[in-house]
C-alpha positions as CSV (number, residue, x, y, z in Angstrom):
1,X,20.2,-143.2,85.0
2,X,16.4,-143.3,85.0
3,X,16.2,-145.7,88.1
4,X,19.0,-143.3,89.8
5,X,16.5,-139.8,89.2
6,X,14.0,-141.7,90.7
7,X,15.2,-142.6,93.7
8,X,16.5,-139.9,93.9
9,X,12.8,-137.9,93.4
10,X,11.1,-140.7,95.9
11,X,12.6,-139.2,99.1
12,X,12.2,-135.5,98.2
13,X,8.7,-136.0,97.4
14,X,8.2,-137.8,101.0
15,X,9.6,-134.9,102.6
16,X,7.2,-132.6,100.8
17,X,4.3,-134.5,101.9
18,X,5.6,-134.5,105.7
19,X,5.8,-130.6,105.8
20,X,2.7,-130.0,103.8
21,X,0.1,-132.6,105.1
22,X,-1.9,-131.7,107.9
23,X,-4.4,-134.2,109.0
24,X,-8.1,-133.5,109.4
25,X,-11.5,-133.7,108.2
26,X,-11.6,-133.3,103.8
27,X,-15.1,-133.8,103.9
28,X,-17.0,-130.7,103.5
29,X,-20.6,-130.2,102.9
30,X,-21.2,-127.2,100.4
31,X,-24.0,-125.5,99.7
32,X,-25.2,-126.0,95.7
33,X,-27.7,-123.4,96.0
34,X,-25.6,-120.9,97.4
35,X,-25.2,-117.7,95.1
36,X,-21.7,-116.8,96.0
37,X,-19.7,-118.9,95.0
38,X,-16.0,-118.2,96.3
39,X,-14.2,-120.8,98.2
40,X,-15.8,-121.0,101.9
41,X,-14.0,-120.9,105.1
42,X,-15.3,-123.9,107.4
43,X,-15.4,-123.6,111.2
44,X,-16.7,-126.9,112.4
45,X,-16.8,-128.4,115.7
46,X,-18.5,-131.7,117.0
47,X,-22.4,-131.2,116.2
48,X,-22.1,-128.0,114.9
49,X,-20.9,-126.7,111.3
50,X,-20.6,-123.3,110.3
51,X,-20.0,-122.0,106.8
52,X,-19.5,-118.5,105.7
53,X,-18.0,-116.9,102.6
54,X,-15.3,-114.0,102.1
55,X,-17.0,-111.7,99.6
56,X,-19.1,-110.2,101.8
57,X,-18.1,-110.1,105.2
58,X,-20.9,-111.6,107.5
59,X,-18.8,-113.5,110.3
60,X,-19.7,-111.1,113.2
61,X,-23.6,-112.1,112.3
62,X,-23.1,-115.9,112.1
63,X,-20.5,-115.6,115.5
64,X,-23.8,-113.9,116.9
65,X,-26.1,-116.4,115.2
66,X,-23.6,-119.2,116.6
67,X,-23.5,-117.6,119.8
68,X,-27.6,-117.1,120.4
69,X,-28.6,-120.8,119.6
70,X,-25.8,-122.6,121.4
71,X,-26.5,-121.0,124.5
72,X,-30.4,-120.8,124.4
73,X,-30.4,-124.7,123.4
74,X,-27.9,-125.2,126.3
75,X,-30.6,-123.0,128.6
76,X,-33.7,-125.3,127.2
77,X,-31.7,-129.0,127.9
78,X,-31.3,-127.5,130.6
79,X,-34.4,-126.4,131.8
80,X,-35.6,-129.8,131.1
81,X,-38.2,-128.2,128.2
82,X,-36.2,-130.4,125.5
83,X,-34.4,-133.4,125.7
84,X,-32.7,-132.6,121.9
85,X,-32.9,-129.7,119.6
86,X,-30.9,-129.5,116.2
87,X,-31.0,-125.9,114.7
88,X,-30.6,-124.6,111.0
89,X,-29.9,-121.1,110.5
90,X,-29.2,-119.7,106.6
91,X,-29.5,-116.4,105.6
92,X,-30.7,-117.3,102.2
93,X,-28.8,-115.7,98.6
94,X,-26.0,-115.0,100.9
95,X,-24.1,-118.5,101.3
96,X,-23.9,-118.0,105.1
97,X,-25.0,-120.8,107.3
98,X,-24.5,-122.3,110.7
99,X,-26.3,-125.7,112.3
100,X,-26.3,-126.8,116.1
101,X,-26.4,-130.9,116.4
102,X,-26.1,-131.7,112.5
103,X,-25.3,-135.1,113.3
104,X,-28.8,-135.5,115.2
105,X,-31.7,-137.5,113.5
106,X,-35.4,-137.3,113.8
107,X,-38.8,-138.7,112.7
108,X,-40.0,-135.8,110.3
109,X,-43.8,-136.9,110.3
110,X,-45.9,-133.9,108.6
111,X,-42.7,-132.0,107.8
112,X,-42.7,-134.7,104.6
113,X,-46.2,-133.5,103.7
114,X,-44.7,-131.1,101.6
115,X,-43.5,-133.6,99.6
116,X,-46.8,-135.0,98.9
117,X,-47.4,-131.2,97.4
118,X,-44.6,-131.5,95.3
119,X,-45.6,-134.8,93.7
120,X,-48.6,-133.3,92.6
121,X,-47.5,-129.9,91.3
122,X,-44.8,-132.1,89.5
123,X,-47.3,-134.0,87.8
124,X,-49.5,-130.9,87.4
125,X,-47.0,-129.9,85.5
126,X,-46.5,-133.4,83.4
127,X,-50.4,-133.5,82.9
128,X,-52.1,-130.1,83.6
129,X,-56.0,-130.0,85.0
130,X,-55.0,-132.4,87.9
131,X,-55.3,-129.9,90.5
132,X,-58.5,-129.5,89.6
133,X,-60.2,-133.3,89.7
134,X,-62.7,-133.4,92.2
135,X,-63.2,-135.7,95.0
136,X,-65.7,-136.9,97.4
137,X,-64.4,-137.6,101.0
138,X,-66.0,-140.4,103.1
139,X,-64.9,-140.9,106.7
140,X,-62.7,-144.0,107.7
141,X,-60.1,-144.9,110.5
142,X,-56.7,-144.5,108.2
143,X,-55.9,-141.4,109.2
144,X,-53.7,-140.9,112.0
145,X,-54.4,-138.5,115.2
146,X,-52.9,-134.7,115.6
147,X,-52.6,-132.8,118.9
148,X,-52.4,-129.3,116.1
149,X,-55.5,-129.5,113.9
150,X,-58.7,-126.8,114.1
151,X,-60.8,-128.4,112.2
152,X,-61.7,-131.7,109.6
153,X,-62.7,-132.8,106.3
154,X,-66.8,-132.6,106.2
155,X,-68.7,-136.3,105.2
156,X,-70.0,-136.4,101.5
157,X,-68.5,-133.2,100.6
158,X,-66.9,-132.8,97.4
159,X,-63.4,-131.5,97.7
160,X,-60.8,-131.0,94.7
161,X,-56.9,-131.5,95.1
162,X,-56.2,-128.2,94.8
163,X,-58.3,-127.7,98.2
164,X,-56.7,-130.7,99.5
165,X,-53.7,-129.5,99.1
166,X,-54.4,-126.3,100.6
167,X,-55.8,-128.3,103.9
168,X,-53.0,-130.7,103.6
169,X,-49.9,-127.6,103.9
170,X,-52.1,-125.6,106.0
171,X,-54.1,-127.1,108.1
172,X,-51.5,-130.1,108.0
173,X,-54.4,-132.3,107.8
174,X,-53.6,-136.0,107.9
175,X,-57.1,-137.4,106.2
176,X,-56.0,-134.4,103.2
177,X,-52.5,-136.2,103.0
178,X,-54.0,-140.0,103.3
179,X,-56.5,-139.4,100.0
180,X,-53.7,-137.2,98.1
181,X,-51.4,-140.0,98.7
182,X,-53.5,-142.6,98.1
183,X,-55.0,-141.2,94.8
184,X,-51.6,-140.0,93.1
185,X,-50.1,-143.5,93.9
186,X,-46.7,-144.1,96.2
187,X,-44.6,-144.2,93.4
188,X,-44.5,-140.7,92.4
189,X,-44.0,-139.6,96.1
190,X,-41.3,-142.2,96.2
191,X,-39.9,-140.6,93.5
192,X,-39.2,-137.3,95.3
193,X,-37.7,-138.8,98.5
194,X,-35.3,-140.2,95.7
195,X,-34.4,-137.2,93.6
196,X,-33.7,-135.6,97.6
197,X,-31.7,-139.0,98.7
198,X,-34.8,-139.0,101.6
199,X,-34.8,-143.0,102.4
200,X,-38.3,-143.5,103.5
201,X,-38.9,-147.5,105.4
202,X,-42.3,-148.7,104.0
203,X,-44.1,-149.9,106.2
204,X,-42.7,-148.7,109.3
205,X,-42.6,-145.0,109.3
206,X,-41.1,-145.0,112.7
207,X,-37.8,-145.9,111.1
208,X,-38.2,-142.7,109.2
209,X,-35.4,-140.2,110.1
210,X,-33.4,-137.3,108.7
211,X,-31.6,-134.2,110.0
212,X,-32.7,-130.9,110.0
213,X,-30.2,-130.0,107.5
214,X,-31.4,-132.3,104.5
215,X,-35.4,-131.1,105.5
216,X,-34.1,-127.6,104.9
217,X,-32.2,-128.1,101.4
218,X,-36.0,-129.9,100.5
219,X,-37.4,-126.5,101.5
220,X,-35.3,-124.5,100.2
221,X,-36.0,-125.5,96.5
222,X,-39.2,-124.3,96.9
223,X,-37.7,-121.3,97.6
224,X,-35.6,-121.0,94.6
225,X,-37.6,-122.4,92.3
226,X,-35.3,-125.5,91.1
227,X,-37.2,-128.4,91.7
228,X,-40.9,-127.4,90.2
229,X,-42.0,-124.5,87.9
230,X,-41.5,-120.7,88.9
231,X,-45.2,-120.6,89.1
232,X,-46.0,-123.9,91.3
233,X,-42.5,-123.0,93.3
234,X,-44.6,-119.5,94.2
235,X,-47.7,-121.2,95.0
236,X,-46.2,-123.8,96.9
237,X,-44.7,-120.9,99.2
238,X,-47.8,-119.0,99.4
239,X,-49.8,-121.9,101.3
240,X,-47.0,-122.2,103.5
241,X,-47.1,-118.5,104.0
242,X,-50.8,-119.5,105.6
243,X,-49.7,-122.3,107.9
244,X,-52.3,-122.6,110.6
245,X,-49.5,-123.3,113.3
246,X,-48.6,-120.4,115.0
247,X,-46.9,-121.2,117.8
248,X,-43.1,-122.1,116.9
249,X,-41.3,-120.3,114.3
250,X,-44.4,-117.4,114.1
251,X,-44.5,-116.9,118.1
252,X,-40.9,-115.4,117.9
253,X,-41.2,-113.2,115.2
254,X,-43.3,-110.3,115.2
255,X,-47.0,-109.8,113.3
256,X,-47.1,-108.7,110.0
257,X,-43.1,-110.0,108.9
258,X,-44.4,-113.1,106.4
259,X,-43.5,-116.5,107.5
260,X,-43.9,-119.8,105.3
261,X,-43.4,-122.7,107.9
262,X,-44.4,-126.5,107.8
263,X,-44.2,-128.3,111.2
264,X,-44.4,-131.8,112.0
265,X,-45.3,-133.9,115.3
266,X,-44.3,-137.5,117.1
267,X,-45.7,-139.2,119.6
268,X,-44.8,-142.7,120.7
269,X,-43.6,-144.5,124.0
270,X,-40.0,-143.3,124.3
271,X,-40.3,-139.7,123.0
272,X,-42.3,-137.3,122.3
273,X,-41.2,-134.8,118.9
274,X,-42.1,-131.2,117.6
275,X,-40.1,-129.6,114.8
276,X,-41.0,-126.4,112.8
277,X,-38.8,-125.3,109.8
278,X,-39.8,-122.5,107.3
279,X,-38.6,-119.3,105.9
280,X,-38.7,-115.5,107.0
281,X,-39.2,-113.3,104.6
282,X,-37.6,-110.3,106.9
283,X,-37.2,-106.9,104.7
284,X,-34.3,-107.5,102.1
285,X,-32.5,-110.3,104.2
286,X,-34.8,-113.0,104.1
287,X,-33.6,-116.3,106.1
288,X,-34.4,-119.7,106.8
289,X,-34.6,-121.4,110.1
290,X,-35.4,-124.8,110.7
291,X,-35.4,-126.4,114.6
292,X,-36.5,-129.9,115.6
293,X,-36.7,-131.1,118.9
294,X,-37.4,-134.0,121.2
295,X,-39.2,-133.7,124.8
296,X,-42.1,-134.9,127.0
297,X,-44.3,-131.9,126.9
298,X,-45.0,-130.5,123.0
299,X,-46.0,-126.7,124.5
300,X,-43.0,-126.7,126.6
301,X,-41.2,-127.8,122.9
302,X,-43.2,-125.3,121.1
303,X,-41.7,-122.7,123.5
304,X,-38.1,-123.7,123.1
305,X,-39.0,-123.0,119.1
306,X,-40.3,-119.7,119.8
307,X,-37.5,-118.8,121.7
308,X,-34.8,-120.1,119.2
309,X,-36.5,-117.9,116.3
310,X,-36.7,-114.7,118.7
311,X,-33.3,-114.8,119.3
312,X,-32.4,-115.4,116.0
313,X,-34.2,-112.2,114.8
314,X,-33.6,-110.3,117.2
315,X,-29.7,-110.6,115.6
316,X,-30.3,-110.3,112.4
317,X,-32.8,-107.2,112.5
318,X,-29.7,-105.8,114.6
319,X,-27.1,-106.5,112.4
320,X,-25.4,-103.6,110.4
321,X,-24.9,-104.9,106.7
322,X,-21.6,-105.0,105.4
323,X,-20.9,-101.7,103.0
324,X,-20.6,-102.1,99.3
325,X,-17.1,-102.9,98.0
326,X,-15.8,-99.6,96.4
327,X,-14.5,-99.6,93.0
């Protein structure tokens, strides 16, 4: 009789399945960090994924949001001004988000500086005073060039790794990031690409590549305070709130909204690279935007940024907020 029930249960279950099933894609990237945390309704197409969740209504923004960037980045390709862009658009404590080319990779290069700052304010926090420790800078050719820098490091001077930093996430300045690196020791830097699954190739950084996407959920820690202290998470921010390049994210918002932005720059034979990802701190809707691109010409890059962000607050200072549930 058992066997019998069985058999009998195999071929009802198999219809089941048949009428249920519906094929697709079951993997599904969700965001950790995200506040609300009701189930999420995914609209994903090929290079593109769009996430936005029920409680609060904010599809007609992210359709808008979706909207703006796929046709501006179709305008700049174009227009020849990029030969790639991947976008990242979050409006942060919200759990909405939409990405353009998610599936794209590129060379970060100073983006990855602010890991170097975490290092330190990580082992600031282990062994406090190290901020602090003075150093005496002496020229030398290990640094690598910039096309963005205003100024450099002064010979003999006496600078401590709290100013370092500060030129370092500022300035973005490579002989800054060559003596913090080289005085904390690799392993402690390698041990934040690991704790952020960032798989650096020693030795030949040009192998180095990551989407926009991962880059952001680095920055956005910072933001919310869950990798380092409250207190180095706030100072962290600040010098990025006093990022010397200005003519990305910055360009396409207007003066006086607070922006805290790291940018990073590629040169080599095949392609040139400009990428600028930070957050706006926009009255009570503050957002994250992160856009990396490939091209020949890094102003003509640099515009396509400022564009991207303009657009993108253009819609969200124009959006009308959904109303309060009523009781």
């Amino acid at each position: 009789p058992k066997i019998s029930i069985l058999w009998l249960a195999l071929p009802i279950g198999l219809l089941v399945v048949t009428f249920l099933w519906k094929p697709g894609n079951n993997t599904i990237a969700v965001n950790p960090d995200s506040v609300n945390k009701t189930k999420p309704s995914v609209d994903s197409t090929k290079g593109e994924s769009y996430i936005t969740h029920k409680k609060e209504d904010y599809r007609p923004l992210m359709h808008d949001i979706r909207e703006a960037i796929r046709n501006t980045v179709k305008d700049e390709l174009r227009n020849g001004d990029a030969t790639e862009v991947s976008v990242n658009f979050e409006l942060l404590d919200k759990g909405v988000s939409y990405t353009y080319g998610y599936t794209d990779w590129f060379w970060p290069a100073s983006l990855l500086k602010i890991t170097t700052l975490m290092a330190y304010l990580k082992e600031e926090e282990r062994s406090p005073g190290l901020l602090a420790k003075k150093i005496t800078y002496h020229r030398s050719n290990l640094g690598y060039g910039q096309n963005f820098v205003k100024d450099s490091l002064t010979e003999g001077q006496q600078y401590t790794n709290s100013q370092l930093l500060e030129r370092l996430i500022v300035n973005s300045d490579n002989q800054a990031c060559f003596i913090l690196e080289k005085n904390i020791g690799q392993e402690k830097i390698d041990q934040v690409y690991k704790e952020f699954t960032v798989d650096v190739a020693r030795g030949n950084k040009n192998q180095d590549f990551m989407p926009v996407t991962q880059y952001m959920q680095i920055l956005k820690t910072l933001y919310n305070a869950t990798y380092v202290s409250r207190k180095n998470s706030e100072y962290a921010m600040e010098l990025l709130t006093r990022s010397d390049f200005d003519y990305g994210i910055k360009a396409g918002i207007p003066q006086g909204i607070k922006v805290a932005n790291k940018f990073g720059e590629k040169a080599d034979k095949y392609d040139n690279q400009l990428h600028d990802c930070g957050i706006v701190y926009y009255e009570n809707e503050p957002y994250m935007v992160g856009v990396m691109t490939k091209g020949k010409d890094y102003n003509k890059m640099a515009q396509t940024i400022q564009r991207i962000s303009a657009n993108i607050f253009e819609i969200v200072k124009a959006f009308e907020k959904p109303a309060a549930p009523t009781q």
